[in-house]
N, C-alpha and C positions, 0 to 999 in steps of 0.2 A: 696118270689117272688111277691106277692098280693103286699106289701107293695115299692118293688123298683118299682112296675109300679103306684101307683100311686104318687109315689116321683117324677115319670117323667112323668107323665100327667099332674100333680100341676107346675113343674119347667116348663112345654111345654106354659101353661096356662099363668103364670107371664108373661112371656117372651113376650107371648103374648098382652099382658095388657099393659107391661110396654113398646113396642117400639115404641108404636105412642104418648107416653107421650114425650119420650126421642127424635122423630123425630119433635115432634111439638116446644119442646125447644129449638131444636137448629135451627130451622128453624128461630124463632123469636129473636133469639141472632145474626142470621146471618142478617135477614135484619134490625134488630137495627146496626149492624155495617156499612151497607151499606147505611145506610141516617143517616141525622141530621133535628134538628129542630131551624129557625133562630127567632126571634122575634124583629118587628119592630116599634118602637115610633114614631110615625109621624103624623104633623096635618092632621087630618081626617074630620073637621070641621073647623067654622068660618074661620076669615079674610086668613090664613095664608094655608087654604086647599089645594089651589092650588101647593104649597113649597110640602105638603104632598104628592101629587100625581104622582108629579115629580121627587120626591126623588124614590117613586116606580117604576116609569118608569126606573129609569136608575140602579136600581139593578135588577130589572128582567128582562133586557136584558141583563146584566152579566150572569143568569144562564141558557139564550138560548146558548150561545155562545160556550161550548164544551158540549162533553162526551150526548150529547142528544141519545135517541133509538125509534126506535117506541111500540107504545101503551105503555107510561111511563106515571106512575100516581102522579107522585110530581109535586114539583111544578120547577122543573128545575133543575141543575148539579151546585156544586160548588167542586173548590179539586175530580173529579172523583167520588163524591157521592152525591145521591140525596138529594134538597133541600126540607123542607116545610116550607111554609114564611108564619107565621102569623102577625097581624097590629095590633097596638092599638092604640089609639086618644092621641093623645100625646098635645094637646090642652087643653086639660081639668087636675083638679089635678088627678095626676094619683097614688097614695097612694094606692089603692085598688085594681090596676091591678096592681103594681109591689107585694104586698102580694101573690095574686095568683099567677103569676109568679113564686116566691120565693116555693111555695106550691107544682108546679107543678114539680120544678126540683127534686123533687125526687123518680117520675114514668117514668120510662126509657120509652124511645118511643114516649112520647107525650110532657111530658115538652121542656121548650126553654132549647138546648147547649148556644147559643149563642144571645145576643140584643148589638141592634145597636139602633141609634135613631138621629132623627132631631127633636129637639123641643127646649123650651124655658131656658133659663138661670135657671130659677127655678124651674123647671122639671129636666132638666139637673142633678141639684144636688142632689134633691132628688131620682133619678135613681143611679147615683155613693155612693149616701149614704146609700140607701135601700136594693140595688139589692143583692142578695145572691151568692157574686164573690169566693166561694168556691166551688159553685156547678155550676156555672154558669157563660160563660164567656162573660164581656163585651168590646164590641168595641167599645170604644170612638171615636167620628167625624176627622179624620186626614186632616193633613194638602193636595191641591188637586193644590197647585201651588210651585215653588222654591222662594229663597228669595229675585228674582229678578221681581216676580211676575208672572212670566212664568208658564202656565200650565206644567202639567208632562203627563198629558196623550198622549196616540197615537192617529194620526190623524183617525186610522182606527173610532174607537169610535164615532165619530162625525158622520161623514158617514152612519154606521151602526145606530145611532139614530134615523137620520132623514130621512132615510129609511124606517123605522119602524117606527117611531110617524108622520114624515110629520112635523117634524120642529127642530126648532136647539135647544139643550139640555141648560138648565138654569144652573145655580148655585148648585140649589139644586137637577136635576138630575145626576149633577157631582159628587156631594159628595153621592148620590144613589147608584153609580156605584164604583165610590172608593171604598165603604166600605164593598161589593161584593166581587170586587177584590183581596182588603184583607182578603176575610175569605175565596177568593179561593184557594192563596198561603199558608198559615195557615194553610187550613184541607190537603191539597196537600201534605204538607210538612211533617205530619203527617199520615196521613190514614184515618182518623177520628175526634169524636169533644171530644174522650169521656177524654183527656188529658187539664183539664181545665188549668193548669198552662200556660202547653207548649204554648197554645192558646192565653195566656194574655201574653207572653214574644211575640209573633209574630207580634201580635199586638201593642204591644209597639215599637216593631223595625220599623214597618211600617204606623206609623203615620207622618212621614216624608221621604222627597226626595224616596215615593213609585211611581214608573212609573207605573200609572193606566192606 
């Protein structure tokens, strides 16, 4: 008798022990399902800074744009989940921030799902040549007009820009907001970022005649 009751003080005990382990896991598997992390290359310095700012200007009005709530601690909505947008200087050789990059994709939660980037021809390739596109998916710059040179975006866009910035959107906050766009319909399309493939076939489709 001595012995079944402390078989069931000990099992009372575990049980104990173990449900706020079991409550804390899935807690944090639930909100890693529920956000992603995007990373973005763009000049942050000298001549070309301005291109850089711009380009942030017009994808972080992509992620005002739906699914917002109040007291939300990201950094905005894309595809119905929260974003967090990190920068890197995409000006300078960046050899050392795509390693860490590459380092990071394999701590769920904090590493980049996803980099995008506006920067230089030779940066450019050393991001498609470095970046670790098995763990990590990248979106190359898409095309932001048709082949008749016509924008594809909505007029809303425009509007809402200069609304919010107090002036009309450049070049490179077109291609900011494009490529928002596309990683809104992307994770949309899926749930999530954690399907790298899916994500690099989406993006592939949508580097042309995409209505931004």
């Amino acid at each position: 008798m001595a012995n079944l009751m402390l078989k069931s003080i000990w099992k009372n005990s575990l049980a104990k022990l173990l449900l706020p382990i079991a409550l804390s896991f899935f807690s944090i598997n639930g909100a890693l399902a529920h956000s992603f992390n995007v990373t973005l290359i763009i000049p942050l310095s000298g001549t070309d800074k301005a291109q850089g700012d711009q380009f942030l200007e017009g994808f972080m009005l992509a992620t005002r744009e739906r699914d917002g709530h109040p007291d939300e601690e990201s950094d905005g909505h894309l595809g119905g989940l929260d974003v967090y947008v990190t920068t890197i200087d995409g000006s300078e050789n960046i050899s050392a921030q795509i390693e860490m990059i590459n380092a990071g994709a394999s701590n769920p939660g904090s590493g980049a799902n996803i980099v995008s980037y506006l920067t230089s021809e030779i940066n450019s390739a050393s991001i498609q040549n470095t970046l670790d596109q098995s763990n990590i998916a990248l979106l190359v710059p898409g095309e932001i007009s048709n082949a008749n040179g016509e924008l594809l975006g909505d007029d809303s866009f425009f509007v809402t820009f200069n609304e919010d910035y107090n002036a009309d959107p450049t070049a490179a906050a077109i291609r900011g907001y494009n490529a928002a766009r596309r990683i809104d319909q992307a994770i949309r399309a899926q749930g999530s970022a954690s399907d790298v493939a899916d994500l690099m076939d989406n993006f592939s489709q949508s580097a042309t005649d995409f209505n931004w």
